[in-house]
C-alpha positions in Angstrom: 49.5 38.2 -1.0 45.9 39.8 -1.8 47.3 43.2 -0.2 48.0 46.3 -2.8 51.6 48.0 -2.2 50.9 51.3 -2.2 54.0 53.0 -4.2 56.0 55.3 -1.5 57.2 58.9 -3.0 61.0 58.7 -2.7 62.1 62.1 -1.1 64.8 64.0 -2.7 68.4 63.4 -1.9 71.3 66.1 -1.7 70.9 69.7 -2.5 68.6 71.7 -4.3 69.0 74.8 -6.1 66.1 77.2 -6.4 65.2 77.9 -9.6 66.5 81.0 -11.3 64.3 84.2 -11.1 63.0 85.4 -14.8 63.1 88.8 -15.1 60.2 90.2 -18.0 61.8 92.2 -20.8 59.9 94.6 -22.0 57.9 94.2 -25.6 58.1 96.4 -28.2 54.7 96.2 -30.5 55.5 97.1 -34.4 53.1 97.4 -37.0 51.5 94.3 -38.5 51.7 93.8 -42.3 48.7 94.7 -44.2 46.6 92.0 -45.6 46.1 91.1 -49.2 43.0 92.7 -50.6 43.1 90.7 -53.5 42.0 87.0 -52.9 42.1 84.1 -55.3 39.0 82.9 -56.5 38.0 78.8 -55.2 37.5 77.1 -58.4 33.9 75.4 -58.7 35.5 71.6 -58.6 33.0 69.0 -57.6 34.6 67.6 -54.3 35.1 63.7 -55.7 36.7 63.4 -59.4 35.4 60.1 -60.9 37.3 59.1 -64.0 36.5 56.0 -66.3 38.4 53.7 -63.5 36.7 54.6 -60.6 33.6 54.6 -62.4 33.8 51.1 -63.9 35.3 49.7 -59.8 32.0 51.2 -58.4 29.7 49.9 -61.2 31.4 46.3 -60.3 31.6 46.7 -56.8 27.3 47.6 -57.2 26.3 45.0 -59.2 28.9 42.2 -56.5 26.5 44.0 -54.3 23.0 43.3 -55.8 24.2 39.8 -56.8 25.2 39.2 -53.2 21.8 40.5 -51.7 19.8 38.5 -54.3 21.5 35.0 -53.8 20.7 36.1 -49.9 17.4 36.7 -50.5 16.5 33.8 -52.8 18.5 31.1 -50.7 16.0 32.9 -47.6 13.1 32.2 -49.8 14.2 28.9 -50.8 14.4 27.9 -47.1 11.0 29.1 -46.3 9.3 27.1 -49.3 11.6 24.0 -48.6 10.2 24.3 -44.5 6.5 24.7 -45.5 6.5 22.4 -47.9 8.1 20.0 -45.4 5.3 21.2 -42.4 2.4 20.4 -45.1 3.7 16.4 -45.5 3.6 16.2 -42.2 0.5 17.2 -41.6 -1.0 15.2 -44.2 0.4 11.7 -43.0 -0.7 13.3 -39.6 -4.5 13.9 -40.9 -4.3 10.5 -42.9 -2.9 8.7 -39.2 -6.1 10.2 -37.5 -8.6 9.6 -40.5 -7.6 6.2 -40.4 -8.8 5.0 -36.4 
């Protein structure tokens, strides 16, 4: 069951014919045509085009960003003054236990 079957190569069956024998022919170089001297100049294009609706998308998608980040950040610090302020009552009814015995 656990065993691998090892796949068996199935010999060929009936008759084969050797391939055909490719003779070269012979090449005859000719001249290549000349090149163009005269190139076209690459315009001075800046790479990205921005037009007034791209512009406006990525000033929205920015500030989604920074108002994102910020309610992160502020929620963060909200947890960290919540905690403290919860670890400083409890260790004033601790102190106030001790004082008292």
């Amino acid at each position: 069951m656990f065993r691998p079957k090892v796949p068996t190569m199935p010999q060929p069956t009936g008759l084969t014919i050797p391939p055909a024998v490719v003779e070269p022919t012979a090449v005859t170089p000719h001249a290549p045509a000349p090149a163009s001297t005269t190139a076209t100049p690459a315009r001075n294009r800046p790479a990205v085009q921005l037009t007034p609706g791209t512009v406006l998308a990525m000033v929205g998608g920015g500030t989604a960003v920074v108002l994102v980040v910020g309610a992160v950040l502020v929620s963060m610090l909200l947890a960290v003054a919540l905690t403290a302020a919860s670890v400083a009552v409890c260790a004033l009814t601790v102190r106030s236990c001790i004082a008292r015995r």
